[in-house]
N, C-alpha and C positions, 0 to 999 in steps of 0.2 A: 276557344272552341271546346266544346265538349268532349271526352273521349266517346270513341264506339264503342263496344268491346264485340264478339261474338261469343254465344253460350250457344250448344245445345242447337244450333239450327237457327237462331235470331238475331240481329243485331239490333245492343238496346245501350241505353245513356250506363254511363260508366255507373252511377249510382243504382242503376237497376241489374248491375253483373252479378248476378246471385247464384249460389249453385246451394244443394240440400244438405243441410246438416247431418243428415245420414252417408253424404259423398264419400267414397273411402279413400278420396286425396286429403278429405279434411281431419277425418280419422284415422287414418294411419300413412298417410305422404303415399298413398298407394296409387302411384302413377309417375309420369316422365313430362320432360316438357323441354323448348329449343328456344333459343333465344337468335331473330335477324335479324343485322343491322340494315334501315332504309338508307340510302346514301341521295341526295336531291330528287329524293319520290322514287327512287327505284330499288331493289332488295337486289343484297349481294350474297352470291352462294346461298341462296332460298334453295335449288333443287337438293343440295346437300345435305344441308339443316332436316330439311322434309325425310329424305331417305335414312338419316341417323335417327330422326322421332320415333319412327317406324319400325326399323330396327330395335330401337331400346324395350320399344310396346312388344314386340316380339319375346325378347329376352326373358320379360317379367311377364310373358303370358297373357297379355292384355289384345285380347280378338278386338283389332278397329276395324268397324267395316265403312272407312274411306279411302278412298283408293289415293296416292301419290298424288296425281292429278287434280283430283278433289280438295284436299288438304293445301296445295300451293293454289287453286283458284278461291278461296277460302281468305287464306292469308293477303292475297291479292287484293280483294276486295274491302278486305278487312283496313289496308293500309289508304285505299279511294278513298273509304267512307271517313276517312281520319286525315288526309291531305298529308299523310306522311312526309317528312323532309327528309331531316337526322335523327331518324329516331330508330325505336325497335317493335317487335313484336313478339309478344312471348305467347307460345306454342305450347297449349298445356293439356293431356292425356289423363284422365286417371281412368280406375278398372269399373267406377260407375257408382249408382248409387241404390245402397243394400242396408237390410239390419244388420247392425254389429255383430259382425264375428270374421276371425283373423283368414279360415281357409275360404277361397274362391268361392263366391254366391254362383247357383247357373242362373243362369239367363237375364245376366244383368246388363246392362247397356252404357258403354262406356262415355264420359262424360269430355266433350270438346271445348275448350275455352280458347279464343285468341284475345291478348290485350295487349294494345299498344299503349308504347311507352317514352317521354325523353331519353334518348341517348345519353348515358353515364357515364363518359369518357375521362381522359386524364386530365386534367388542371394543364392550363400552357405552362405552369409554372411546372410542373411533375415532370411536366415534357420536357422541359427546357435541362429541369440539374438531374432528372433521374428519380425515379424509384426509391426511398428508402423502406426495408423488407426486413423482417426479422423471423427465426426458424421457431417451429412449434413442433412438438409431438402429432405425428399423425393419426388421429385417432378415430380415421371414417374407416367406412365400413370396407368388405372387402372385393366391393365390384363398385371401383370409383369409374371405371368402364363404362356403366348405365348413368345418363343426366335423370337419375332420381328425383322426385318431388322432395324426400326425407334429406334437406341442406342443413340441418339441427348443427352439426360439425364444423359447416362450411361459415356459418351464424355466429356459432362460436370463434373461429379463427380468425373472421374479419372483425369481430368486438374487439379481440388481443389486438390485432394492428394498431385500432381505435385506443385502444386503454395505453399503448406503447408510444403513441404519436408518431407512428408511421404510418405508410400507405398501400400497405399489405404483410403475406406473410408467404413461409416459403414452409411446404411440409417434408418433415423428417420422420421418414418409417423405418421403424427400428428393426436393423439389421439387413436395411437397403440400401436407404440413403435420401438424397434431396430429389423426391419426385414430380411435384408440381406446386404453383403455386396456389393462391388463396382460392380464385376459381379463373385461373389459367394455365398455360402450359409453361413450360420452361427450356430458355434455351442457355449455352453459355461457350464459350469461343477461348479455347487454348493451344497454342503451339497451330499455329494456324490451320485448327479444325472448329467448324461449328459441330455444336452436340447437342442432343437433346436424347432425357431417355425414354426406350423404347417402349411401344406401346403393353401393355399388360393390364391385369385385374387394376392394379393400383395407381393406371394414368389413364386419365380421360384421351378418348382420338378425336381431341381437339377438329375442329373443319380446319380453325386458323391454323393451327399447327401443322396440318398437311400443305396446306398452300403456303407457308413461310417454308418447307423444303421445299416444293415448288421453287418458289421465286430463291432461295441460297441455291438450285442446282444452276437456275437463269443468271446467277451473280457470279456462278464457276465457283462457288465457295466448298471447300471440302467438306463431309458432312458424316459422322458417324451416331449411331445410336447408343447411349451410354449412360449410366446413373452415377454420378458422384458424391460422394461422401459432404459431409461438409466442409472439412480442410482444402478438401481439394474447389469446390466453387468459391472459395474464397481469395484461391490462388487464380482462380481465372482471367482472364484479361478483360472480358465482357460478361456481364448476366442479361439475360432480357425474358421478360414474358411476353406472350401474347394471346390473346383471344378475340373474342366479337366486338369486347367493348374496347380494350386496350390497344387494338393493332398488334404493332411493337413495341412492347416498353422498355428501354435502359434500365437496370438496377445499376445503383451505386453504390450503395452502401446497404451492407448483410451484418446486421448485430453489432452495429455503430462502427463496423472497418470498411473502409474504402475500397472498391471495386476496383481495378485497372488505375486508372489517373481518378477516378473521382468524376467524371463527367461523363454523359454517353459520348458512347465511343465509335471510331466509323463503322464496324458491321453492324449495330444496334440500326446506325442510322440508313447505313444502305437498304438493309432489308426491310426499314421500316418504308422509305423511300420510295424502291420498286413495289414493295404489297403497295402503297397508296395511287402506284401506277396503272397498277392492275383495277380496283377500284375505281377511280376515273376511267381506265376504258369501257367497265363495266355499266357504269350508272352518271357518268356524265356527255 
């Protein structure tokens, strides 16, 4: 089956998803965009996803005039016309399209793209033994806060996993510590506390990451906000990321040293557990 995509007001075959070379998403990543996962035709945490697009358009000053409402009946449809299963839909905003030049054009009109997409998930086998992750210099910009178009950074961190023969990476901002990973959040479980650090310029406010403290408060799991060095996550007894595509992922092994036992471990897997419980109540 063909993809849909929607641009601009139309829904047209994937091969005719065209937006202007003069776009200023294409010329300078100038816009934001959300990524839902469909779970058996039905979208989880869409109202969320929507309200964060929104927000980020806000932040970077990009006037959308569609309303919340609009934008999830949008997506909605977006996912009918595509018989959505397990897949996603990428939510993508830029400030519109103008002659080049770097300060705000007026009266430009901002440009709307929805494209669905197969679901990216973990390999059963990633699932199975775990995450192997290694740390990089963090070197994006400094409102990792905003889901930015401008991933140049994000591109480059997931090559190094690729060029490393691992299956992501974990970034280290110097004179912080271990903030998130490649394009997830991060959690990690010691002296029987879950932690994850706190939101700021330099952590995305993940959706997932909010409903995995969710679901660790519904597990009675203790939970503080916290940034750890690298010594210290490696001393950890659990690593895990998570996001839209990942769920919950187990890390194992951080720069070829074993995690806790080397296996995912049980908070990895409870919490992975209940979020998929939440899901199925959701969309099955």
């Amino acid at each position: 089956m063909e993809r849909i995509f929607y641009v601009n007001g139309q829904f047209v075959p994937a091969n005719q998803a065209v937006v202007s070379a003069e776009d200023r998403g294409f010329n300078f990543g100038d816009g934001v965009y959300e990524v839902v996962h469909w779970y058996n035709g039905n979208s989880f945490l869409l109202k969320e996803h929507v309200e964060r697009l929104m927000e980020s358009a806000r932040v970077i000053r990009i006037d959308i005039p569609w309303t919340e409402k609009e934008l999830m009946e949008i997506a909605l449809e977006t996912a009918k016309r595509n018989n959505l299963k397990d897949d996603y839909i990428y939510m993508q905003i830029t400030r519109g399209q103008a002659v080049r030049q770097h300060s705000f054009p007026e009266n430009i009109k901002p440009t709307l793209v929805m494209n669905p997409q197969p679901a990216a998930k973990p390999s059963a086998e990633v699932r199975a033994r775990g995450a192997r992750v290694v740390t990089i210099p963090d070197i994006r910009w400094l409102h990792c806060d905003i889901k930015a178009l401008s991933a140049l950074a994000n591109i480059l961190a997931k090559q190094a996993a690729k060029d490393h023969h691992v299956d992501d990476v974990l970034y280290d901002r110097a004179g912080i510590g271990i903030v998130e990973g490649g394009s997830s959040n991060l959690f990690y479980f010691k002296d029987d506390t879950l932690m994850t650090p706190p939101l700021s310029p330099y952590i995305f406010p993940g959706i997932t990451r909010a409903k995995v403290l969710e679901v660790a408060h519904e597990c009675d799991f203790k939970v503080e906000e916290k940034v750890l060095t690298l010594p210290e996550v490696l001393k950890a007894d659990e690593v895990m990321l998570c996001s839209t595509g990942l769920e919950v992922l187990s890390v194992t092994e951080v720069n070829g040293q074993k995690i806790g036992t080397g296996v995912p471990g049980p908070v990895s897997l409870k919490l992975w557990e209940t979020y998929m419980k939440h899901v199925k109540e959701a969309c099955y």
